[in-house]
VEXDREN-2710 file (C-alpha; in Angstrom, 1 decimal):
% VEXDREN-2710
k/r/px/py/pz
1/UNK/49.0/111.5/148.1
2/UNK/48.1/112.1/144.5
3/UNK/47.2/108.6/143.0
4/UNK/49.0/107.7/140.1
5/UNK/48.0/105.5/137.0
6/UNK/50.2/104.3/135.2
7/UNK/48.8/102.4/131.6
8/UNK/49.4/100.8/128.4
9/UNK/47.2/100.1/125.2
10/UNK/47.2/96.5/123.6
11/UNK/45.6/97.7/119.8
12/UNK/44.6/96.3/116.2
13/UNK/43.6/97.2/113.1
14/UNK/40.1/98.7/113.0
15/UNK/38.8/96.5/110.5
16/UNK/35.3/97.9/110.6
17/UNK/37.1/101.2/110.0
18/UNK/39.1/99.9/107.0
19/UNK/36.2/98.2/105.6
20/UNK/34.2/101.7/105.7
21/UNK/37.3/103.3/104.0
22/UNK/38.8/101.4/101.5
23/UNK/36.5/98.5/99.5
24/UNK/36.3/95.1/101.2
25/UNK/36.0/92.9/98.2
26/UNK/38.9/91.0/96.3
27/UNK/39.5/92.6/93.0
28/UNK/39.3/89.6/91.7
29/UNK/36.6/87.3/93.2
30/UNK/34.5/90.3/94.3
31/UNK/33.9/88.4/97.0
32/UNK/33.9/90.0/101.0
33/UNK/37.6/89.6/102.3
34/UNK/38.1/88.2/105.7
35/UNK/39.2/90.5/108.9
36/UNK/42.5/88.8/108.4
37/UNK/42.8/89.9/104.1
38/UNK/41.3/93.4/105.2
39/UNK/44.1/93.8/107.6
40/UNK/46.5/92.4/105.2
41/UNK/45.7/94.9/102.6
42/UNK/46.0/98.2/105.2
43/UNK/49.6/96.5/106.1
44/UNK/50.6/96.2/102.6
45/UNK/49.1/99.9/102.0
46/UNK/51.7/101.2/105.1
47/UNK/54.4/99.2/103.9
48/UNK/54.6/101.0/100.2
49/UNK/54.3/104.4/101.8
50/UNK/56.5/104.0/105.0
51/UNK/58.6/100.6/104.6
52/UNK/56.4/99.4/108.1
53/UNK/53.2/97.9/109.0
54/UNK/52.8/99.9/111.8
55/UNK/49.6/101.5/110.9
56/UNK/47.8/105.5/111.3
57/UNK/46.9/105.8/114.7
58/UNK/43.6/106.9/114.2
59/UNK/43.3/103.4/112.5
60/UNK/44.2/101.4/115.5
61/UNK/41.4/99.4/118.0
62/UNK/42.1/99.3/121.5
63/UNK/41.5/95.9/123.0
64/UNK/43.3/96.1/126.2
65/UNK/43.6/98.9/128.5
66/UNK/45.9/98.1/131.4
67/UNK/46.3/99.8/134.4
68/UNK/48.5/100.2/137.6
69/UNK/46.6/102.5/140.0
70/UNK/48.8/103.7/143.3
71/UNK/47.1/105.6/146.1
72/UNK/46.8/105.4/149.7
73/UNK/45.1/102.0/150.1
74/UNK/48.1/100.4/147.8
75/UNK/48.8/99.2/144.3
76/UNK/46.3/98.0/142.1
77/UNK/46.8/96.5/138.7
78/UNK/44.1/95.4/136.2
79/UNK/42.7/95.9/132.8
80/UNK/40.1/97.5/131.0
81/UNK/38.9/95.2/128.2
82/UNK/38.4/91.5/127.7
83/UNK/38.5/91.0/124.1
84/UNK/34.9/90.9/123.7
85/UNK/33.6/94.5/125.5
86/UNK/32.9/97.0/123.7
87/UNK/35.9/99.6/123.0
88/UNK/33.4/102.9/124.0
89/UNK/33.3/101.0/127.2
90/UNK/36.8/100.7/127.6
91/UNK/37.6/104.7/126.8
92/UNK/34.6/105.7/128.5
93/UNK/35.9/104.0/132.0
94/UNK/39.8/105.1/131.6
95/UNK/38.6/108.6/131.2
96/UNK/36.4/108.3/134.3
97/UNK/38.9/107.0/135.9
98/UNK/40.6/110.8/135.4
99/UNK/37.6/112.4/136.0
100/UNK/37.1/111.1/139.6
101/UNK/40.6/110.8/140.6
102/UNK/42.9/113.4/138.5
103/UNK/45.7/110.9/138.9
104/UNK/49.4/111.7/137.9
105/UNK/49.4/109.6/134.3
106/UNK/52.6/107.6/133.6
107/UNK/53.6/106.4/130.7
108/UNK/56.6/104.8/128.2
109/UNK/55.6/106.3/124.9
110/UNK/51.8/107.7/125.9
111/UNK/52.2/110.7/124.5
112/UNK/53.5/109.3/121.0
113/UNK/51.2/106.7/120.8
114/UNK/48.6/105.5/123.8
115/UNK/47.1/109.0/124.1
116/UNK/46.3/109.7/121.0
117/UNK/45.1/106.7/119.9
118/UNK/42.8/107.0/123.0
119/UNK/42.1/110.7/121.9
120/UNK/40.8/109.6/118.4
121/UNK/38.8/106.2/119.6
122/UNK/36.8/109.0/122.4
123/UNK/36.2/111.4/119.1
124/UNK/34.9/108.2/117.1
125/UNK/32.7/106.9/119.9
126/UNK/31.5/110.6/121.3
127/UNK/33.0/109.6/124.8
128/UNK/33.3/112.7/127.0
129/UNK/36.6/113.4/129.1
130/UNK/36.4/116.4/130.3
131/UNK/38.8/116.7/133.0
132/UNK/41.5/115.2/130.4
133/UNK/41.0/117.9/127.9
134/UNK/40.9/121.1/131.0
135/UNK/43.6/123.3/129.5
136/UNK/42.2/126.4/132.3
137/UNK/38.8/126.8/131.5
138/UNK/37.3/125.1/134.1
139/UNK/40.6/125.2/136.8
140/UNK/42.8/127.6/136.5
141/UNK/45.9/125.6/137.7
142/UNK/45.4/123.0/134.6
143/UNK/46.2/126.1/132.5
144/UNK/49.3/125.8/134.1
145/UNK/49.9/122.1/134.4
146/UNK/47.3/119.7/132.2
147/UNK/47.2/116.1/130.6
148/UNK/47.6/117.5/127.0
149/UNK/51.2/119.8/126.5
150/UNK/54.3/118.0/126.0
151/UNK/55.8/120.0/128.6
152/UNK/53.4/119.6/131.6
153/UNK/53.5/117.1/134.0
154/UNK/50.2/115.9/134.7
155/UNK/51.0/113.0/132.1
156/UNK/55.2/111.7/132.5
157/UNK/55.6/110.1/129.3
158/UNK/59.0/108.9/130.9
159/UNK/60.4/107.6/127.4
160/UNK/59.8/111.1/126.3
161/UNK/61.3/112.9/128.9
162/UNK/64.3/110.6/129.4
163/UNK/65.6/111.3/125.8
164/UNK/65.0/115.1/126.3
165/UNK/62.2/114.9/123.9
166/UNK/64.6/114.1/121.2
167/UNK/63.5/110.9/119.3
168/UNK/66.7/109.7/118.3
169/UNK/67.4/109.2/121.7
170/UNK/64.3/107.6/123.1
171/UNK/64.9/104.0/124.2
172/UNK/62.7/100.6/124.5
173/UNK/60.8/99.7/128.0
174/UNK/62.0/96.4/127.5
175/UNK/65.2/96.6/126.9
176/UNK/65.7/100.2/129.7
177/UNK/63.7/98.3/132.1
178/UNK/66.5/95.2/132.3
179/UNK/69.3/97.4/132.4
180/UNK/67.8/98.5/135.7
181/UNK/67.6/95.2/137.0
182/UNK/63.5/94.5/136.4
183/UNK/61.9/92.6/134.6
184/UNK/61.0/93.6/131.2
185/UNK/58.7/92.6/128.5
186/UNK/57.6/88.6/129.3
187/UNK/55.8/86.4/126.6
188/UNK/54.9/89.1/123.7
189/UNK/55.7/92.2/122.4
190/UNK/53.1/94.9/120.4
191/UNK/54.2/93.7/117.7
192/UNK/52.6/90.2/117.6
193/UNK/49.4/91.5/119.7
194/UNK/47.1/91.3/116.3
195/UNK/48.5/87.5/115.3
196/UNK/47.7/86.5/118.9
197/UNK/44.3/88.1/119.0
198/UNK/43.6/86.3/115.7
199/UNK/44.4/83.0/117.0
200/UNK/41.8/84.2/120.7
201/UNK/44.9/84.3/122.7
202/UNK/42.8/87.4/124.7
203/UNK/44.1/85.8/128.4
204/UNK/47.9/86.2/127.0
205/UNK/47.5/89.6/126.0
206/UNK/45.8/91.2/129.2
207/UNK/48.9/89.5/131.1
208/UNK/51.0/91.1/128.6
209/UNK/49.8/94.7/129.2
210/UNK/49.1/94.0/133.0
211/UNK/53.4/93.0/133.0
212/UNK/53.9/96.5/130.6
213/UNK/52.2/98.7/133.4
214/UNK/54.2/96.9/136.1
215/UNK/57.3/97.5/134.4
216/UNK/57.0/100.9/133.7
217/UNK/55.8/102.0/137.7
218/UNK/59.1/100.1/138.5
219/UNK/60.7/102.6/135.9
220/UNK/58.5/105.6/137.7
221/UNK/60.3/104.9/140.9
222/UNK/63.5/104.9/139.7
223/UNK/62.7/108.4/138.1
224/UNK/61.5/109.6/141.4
225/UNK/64.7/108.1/142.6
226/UNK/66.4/110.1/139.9
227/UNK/65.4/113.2/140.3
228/UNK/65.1/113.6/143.9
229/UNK/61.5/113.7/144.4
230/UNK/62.0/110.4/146.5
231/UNK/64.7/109.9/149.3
232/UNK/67.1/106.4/148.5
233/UNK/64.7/105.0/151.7
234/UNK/61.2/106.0/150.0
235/UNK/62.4/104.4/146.8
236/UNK/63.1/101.3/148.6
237/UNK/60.4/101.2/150.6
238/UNK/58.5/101.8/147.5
239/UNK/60.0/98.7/146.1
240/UNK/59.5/96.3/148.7
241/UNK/55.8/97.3/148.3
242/UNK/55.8/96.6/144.7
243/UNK/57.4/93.2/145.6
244/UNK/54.7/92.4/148.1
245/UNK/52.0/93.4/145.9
246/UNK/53.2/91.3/142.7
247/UNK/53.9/88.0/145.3
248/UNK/50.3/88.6/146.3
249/UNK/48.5/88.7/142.7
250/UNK/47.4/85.4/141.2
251/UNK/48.3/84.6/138.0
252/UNK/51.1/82.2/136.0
253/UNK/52.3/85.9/134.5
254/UNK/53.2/87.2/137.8
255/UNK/55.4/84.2/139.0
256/UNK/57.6/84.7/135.5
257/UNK/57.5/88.3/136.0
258/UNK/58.9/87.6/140.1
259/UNK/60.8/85.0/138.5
260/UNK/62.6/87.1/135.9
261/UNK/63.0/89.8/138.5
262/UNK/64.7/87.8/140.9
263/UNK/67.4/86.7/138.1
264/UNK/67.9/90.1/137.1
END
């Protein structure tokens, strides 16, 4: 079978990158501003030009990399990242990852936000991916079917597709992912990922992403449900597995996350 990976980014602001763009002293003091006040300032930047916080994506800092990876031998779910590794690291060994396995990529919103974040963190750390970035010059099928057109299916962004690549329509993991009777988001959402990484809540966020990634395989098998790629006895079959693999993890996340299921 061809393995699939399905992932997720947990990000925050580049600070080193907003300090080397924009002055880190307070206008006032002149003193050095804190991570936190540098932070502050891009927010308050975003917010007069857009209304949001949500910052550039080539401004963002991947912490956490999670991953569900489905082959032969089984599911596997972990993440790349524990706070303190280096983010080249992280990049460098999710693009491996690629180059050894050219995996079917699965997303919910990869191609609006996770892959091009991870695109412009490579550039900035000179990480290579070649097999990622094959459009048909090295295999002639990827010219055909790659990671990088919207249209391909090498990467499923499923949030993407589902809303027929019509953003008006596109709908939350979280709140999709209950309507199909799974899960959905447990403890955080991306949205609080920088406060909790301020306050070295590093553990919470990994079980965060690692819950993300298991959400949206569960929403990968009802889309191979969907669409016929997977008979009504496959699907289940593929279900029970996912059950016994996330009964088998260790981890406080993965009781809520069985927990939550099971109420659904």
């Amino acid at each position: 079978m061809t393995p699939i990976l399905c992932f997720d980014l947990e990000t925050i602001p580049d600070v080193a990158g907003l300090r080397r763009l924009h002055p880190d002293l307070d206008p006032v003091t002149q003193e050095r501003l804190s991570d936190q006040q540098v932070a502050e300032q891009a927010f308050a930047r975003r917010r007069e030009k857009t209304g949001s916080d949500f910052l550039q994506h080539h401004l963002h800092r991947i912490i956490v990399v999670g991953c569900l990876f489905r082959d032969e031998e089984g599911l596997r779910v972990r993440c790349l990242g524990a706070g303190d590794e280096d983010e080249a690291v992280m990049v460098r060994d999710f693009f491996r990852v690629i180059d050894k396995h050219t995996p079917q990529l699965v997303s919910w919103n990869g191609a609006g936000f996770d892959l091009p974040v991870l695109n412009y963190r490579a550039l900035v750390h000179g990480v290579q991916a070649g097999r990622y970035w094959d459009m048909g010059e090295d295999e002639r099928d990827f010219k055909y079917n790659n990671y990088i057109s919207r249209y391909h299916s090498r990467h499923l962004d499923l949030m993407d597709l589902m809303a027929l690549y019509g953003g008006r329509a596109n709908a939350p993991l979280d709140e999709l992912a209950k309507l199909c009777g799974f899960p959905g988001k447990l403890g955080m959402d991306g949205s609080q990922v920088w406060n909790a990484y301020s306050q070295g809540q590093i553990a919470a966020i990994r079980a965060y992403c690692e819950t993300d990634v298991a959400n949206t395989y569960l929403m990968y098998c009802r889309f191979q449900l969907l669409r016929g790629h997977w008979s009504r006895e496959e699907y289940n079959a593929e279900i029970t597995l996912m059950r016994e693999s996330v009964e088998s993890w260790s981890g406080e996340h993965w009781r809520l996350f069985m927990q939550a299921w099971d109420e659904r």
